[in-house]
Residue frames relative to the residue before (quaternion, step in Angstrom):
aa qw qx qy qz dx dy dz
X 1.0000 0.0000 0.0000 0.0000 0.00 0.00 0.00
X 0.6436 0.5584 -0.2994 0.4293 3.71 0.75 -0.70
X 0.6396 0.5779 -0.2711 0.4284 3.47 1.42 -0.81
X 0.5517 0.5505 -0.2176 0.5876 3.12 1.60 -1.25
X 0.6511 0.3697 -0.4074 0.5229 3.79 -0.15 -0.76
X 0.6437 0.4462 -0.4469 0.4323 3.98 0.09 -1.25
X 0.8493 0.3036 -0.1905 0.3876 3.41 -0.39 -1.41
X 0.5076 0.3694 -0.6211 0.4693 4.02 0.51 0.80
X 0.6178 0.7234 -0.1454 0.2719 3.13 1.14 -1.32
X 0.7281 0.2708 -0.1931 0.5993 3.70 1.14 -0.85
X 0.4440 0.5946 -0.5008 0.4456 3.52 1.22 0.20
X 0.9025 0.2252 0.0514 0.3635 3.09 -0.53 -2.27
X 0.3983 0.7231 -0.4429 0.3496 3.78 1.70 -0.27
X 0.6357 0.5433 -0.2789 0.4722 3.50 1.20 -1.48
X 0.6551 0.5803 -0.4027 0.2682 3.48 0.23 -0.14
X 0.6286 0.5482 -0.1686 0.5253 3.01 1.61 -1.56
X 0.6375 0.4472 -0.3665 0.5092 3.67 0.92 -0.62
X 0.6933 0.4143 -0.3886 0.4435 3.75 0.64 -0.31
X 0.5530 0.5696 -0.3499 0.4974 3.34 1.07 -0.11
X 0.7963 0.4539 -0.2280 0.3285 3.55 1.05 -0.79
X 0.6203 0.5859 -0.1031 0.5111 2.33 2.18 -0.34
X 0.4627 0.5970 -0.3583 0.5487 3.32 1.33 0.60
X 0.6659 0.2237 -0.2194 0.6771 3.60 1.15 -0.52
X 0.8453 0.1865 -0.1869 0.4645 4.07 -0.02 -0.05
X 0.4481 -0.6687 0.5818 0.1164 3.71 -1.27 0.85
X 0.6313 0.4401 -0.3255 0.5494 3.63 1.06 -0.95
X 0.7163 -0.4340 0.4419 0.3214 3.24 -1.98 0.09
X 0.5800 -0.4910 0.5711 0.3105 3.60 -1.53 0.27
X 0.2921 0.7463 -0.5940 0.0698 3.73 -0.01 0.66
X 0.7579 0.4165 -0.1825 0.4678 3.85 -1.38 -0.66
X 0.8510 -0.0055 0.1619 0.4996 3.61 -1.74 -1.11
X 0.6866 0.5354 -0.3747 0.3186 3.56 0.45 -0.93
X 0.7423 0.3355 -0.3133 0.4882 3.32 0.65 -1.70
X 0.2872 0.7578 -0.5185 0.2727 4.22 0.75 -0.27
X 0.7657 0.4698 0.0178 0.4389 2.59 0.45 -2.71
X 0.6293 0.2974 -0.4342 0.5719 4.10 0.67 -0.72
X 0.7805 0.4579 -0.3288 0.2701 3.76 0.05 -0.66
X 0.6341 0.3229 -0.3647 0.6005 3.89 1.63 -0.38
X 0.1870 0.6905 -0.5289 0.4567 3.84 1.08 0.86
X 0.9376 0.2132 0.0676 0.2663 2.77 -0.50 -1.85
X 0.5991 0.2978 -0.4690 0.5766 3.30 1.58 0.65
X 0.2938 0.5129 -0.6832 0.4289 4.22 0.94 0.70
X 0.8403 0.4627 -0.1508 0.2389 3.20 0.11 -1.75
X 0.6936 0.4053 -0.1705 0.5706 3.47 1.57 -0.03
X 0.6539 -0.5939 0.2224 0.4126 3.73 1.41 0.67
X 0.4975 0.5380 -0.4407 0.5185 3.38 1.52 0.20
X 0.1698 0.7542 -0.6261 -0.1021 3.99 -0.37 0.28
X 0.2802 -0.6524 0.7005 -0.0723 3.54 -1.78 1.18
X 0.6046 -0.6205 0.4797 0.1389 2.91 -1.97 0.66
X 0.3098 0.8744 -0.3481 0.1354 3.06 1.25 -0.58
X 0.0145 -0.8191 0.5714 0.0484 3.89 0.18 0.61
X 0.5001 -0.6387 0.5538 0.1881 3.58 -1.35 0.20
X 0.3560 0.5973 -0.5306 0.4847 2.96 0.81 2.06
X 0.3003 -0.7695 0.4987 0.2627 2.93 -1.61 0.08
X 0.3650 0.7707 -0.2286 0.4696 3.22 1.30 1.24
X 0.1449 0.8601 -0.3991 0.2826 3.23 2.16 0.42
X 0.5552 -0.5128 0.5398 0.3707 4.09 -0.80 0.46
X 0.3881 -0.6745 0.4759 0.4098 3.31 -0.93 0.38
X 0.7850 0.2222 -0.3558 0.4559 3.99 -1.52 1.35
X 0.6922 0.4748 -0.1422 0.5246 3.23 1.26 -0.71
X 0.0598 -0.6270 0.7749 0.0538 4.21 -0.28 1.62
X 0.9180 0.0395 0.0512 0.3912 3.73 -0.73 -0.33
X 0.1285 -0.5914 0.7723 0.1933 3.99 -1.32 0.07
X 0.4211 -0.6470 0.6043 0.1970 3.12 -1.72 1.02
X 0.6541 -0.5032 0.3186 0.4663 3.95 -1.22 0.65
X 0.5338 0.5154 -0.3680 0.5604 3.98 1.33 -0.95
X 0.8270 -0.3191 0.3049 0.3483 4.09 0.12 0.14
X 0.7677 0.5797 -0.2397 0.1309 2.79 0.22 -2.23
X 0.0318 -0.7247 0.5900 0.3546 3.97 -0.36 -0.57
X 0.2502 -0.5909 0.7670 -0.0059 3.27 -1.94 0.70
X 0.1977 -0.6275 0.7470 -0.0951 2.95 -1.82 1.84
X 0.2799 -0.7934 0.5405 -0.0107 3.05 -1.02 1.47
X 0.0898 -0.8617 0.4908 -0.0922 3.88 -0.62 1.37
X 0.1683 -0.6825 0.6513 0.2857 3.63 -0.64 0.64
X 0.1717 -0.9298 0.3249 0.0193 4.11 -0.75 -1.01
X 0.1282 -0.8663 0.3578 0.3242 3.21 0.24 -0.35
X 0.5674 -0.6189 0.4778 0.2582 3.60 -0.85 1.46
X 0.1903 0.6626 -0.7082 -0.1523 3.95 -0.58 -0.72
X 0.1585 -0.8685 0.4583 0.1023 3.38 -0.63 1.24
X 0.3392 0.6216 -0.4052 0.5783 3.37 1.94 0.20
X 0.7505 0.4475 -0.1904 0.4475 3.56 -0.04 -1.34
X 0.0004 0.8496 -0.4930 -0.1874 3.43 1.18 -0.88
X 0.5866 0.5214 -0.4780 0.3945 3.12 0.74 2.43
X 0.4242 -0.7344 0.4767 0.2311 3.72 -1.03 0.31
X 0.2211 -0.7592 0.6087 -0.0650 3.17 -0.64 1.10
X 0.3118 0.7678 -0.5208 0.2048 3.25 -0.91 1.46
X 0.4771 -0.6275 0.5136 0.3388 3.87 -1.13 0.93
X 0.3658 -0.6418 0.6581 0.1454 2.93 -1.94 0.98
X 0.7534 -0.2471 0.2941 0.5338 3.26 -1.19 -1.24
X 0.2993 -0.5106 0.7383 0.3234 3.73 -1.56 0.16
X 0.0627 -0.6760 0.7305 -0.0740 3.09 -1.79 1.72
X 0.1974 0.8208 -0.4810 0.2367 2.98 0.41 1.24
X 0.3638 0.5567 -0.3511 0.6592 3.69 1.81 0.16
X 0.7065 0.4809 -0.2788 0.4380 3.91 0.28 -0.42
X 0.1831 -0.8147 0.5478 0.0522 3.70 -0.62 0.68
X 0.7123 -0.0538 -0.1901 0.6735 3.97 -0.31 1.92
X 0.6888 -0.5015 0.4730 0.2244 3.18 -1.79 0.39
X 0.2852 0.4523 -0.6152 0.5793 3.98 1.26 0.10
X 0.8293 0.3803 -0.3333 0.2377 3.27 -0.97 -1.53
X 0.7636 0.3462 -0.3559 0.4128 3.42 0.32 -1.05
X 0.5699 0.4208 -0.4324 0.5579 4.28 0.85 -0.13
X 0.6074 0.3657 -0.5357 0.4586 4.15 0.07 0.28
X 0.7210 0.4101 -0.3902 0.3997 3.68 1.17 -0.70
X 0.5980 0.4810 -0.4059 0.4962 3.66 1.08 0.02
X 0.6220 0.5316 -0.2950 0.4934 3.63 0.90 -0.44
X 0.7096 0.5290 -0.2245 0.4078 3.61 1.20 -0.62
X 0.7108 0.3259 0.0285 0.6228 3.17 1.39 -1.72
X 0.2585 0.5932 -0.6806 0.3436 4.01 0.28 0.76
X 0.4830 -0.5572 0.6232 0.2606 3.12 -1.66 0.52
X 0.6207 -0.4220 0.4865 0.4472 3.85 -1.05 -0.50
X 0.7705 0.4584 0.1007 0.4313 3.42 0.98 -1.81
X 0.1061 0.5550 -0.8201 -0.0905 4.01 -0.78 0.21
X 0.2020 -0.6571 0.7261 -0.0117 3.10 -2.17 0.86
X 0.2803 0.8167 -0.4959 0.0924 4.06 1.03 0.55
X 0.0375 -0.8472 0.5244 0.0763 2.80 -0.69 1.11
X 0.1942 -0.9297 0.3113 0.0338 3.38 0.24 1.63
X 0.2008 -0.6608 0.6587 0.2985 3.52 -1.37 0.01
X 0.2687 -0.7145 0.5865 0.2709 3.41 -2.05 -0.18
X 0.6822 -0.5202 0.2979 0.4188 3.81 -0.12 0.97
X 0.6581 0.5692 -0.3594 0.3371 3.29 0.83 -1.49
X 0.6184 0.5381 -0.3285 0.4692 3.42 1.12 -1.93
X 0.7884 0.3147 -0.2573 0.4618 4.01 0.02 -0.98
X 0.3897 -0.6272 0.6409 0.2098 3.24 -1.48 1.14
X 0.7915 -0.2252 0.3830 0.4196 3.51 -1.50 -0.35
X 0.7819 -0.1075 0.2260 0.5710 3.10 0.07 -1.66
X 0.4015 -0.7864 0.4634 0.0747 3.51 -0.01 1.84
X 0.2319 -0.6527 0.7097 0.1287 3.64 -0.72 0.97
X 0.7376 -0.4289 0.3561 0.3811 3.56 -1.64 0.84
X 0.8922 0.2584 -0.0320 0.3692 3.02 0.21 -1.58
X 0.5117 0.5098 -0.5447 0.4261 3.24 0.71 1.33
X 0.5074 -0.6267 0.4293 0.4068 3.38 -1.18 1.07
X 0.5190 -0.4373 0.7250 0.1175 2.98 -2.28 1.05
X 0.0906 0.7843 -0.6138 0.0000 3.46 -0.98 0.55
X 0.3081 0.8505 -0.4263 -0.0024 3.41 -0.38 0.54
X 0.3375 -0.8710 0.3020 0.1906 3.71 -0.53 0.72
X 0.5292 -0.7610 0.3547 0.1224 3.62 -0.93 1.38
X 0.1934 0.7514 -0.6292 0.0466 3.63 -0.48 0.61
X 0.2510 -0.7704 0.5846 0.0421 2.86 -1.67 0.82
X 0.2129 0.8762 -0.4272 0.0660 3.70 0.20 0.14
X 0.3970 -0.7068 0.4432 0.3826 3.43 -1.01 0.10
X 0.6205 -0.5828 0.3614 0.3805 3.83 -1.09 0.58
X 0.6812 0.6195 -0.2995 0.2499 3.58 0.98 -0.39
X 0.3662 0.8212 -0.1989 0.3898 2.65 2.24 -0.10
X 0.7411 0.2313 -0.0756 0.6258 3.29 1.37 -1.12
X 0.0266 -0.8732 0.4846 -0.0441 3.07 -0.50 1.57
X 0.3320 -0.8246 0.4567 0.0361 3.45 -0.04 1.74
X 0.7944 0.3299 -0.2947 0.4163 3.21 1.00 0.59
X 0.2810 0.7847 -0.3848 0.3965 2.98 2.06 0.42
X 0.8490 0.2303 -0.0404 0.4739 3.87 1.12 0.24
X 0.4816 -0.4337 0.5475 0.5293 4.15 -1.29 -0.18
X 0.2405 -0.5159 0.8220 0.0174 2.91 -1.85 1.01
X 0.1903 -0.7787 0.5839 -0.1286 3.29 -1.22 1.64
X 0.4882 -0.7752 0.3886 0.0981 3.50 -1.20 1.44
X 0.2179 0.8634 -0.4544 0.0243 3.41 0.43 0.39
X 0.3463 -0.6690 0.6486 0.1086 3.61 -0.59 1.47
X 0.1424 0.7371 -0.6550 0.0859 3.52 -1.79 0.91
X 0.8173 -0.3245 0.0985 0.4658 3.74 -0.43 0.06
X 0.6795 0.4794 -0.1480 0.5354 3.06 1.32 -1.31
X 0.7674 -0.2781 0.2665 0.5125 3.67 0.72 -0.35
X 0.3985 -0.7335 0.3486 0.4262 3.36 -0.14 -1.11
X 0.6105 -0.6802 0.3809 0.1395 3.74 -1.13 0.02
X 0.0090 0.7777 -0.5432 -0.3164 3.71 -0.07 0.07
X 0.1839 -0.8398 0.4904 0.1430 3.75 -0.89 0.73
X 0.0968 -0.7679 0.6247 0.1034 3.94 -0.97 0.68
X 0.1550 -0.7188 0.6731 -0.0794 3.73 -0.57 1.21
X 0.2573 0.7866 -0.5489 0.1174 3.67 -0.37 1.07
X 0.5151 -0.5571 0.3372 0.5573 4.04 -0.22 -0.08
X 0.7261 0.0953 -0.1454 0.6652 3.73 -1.19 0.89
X 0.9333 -0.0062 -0.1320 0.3339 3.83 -0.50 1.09
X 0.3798 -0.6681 0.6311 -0.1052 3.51 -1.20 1.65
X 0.3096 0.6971 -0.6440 0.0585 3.50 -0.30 0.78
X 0.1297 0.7614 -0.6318 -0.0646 4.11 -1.08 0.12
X 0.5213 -0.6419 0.5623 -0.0059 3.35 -1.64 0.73
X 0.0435 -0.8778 0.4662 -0.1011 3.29 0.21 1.69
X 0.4744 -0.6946 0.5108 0.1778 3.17 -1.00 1.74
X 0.5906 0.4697 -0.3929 0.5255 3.82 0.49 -0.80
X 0.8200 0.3219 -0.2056 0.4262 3.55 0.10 -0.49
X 0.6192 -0.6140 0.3026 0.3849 3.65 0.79 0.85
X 0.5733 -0.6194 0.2371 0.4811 3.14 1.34 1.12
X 0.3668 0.8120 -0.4446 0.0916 3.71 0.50 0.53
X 0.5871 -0.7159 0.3324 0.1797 3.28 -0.84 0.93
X 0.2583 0.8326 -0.4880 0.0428 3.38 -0.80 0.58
X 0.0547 -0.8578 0.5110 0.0048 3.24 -1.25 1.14
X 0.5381 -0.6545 0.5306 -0.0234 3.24 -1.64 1.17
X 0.4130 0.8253 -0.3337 0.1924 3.59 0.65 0.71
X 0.8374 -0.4419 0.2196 0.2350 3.17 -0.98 1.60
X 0.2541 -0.6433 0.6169 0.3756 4.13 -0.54 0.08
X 0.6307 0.4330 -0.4089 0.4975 3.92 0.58 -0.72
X 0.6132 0.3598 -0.5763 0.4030 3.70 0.68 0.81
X 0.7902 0.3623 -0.1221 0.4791 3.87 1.02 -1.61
X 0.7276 -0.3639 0.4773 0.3323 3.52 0.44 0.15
X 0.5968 -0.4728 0.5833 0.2830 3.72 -1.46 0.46
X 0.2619 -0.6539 0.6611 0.2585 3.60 -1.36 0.52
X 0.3121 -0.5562 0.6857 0.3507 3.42 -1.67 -0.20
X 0.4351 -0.6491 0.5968 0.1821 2.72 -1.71 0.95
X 0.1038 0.8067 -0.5807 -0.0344 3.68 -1.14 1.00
X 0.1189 -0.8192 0.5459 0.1293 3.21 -0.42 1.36
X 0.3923 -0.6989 0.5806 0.1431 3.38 -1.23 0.34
């Protein structure tokens, strides 16, 4: 399935981003890149639920008609580091770190879809006619296993953090930020991106 999503994806994805990119300068991020990305698998024999809301289960932007579900990510590439870096859910309804890993362990999608950029590629303030460049991964969610280790408290000005240090991935859980999740994980865990410039 990942092969199938990638390879409609790095084809016919590029189209929709050049389209979006005639009316906007900034990246595809949020509702937008959802909506160009559960597009282009209707239109390529993958059909989804995806609806034009902003009311999406929580990890889960769409289930394909075959079952599967699929979480959609913009991110940030680090091609030095050779990793992607990207926000999860806010578990901030959930009380201690048991609770808020059974809700990430329950409510994954099947699917990440991130379709990322790297600072370098994006000036400040993008002029039209510079290329857009951004880079595709597909992977499955089982890959990143948030319980595959100790998850550490760490108190700082703002409140405090829960951290997970494991080999090939960095993920912590920020109180200031409605306890939202975020991880930092390794290509020698997800796979190479394609590169799609625009």
């Amino acid at each position: 399935m990942v092969d199938s999503i990638k390879n409609i994806l790095k084809v016919h994805l590029l189209n929709k981003l050049k389209f979006h990119h005639t009316i906007y300068r900034l990246p595809a991020i949020s509702e937008y890149l959802e909506e160009l990305i559960s597009e282009t698998l209707n239109e390529n024999g993958m059909p989804n639920d995806w609806k034009p809301q902003r009311t999406n289960s929580p990890s889960k932007d769409f289930t394909l008609d075959s079952g599967e579900s699929v979480s959609i990510k913009s991110g940030l590439y680090n091609i030095k580091n050779g990793t992607l870096k990207f926000s999860g859910s806010r578990l901030g309804k959930h009380t201690g770190i048991d609770e808020m890993l059974k809700s990430i362990k329950d409510n994954h999608a099947d699917y990440y879809v991130c379709v990322a950029k790297n600072d370098q590629d994006w000036s400040p303030t993008p002029n039209r006619d510079e290329p857009k460049t951004y880079y595709l991964f597909v992977f499955e969610s089982g890959l990143l296993d948030y319980s595959g280790g100790i998850w550490s408290k760490v108190e700082n000005d703002l409140g405090y953090k829960y951290v997970l240090d494991v080999p090939g991935m960095h993920a912590k859980i920020v109180s200031s930020m409605s306890h939202q999740l975020w991880t930092t994980v390794d290509l020698s865990i997800i796979g190479d991106p394609e590169k799609l410039v625009v």
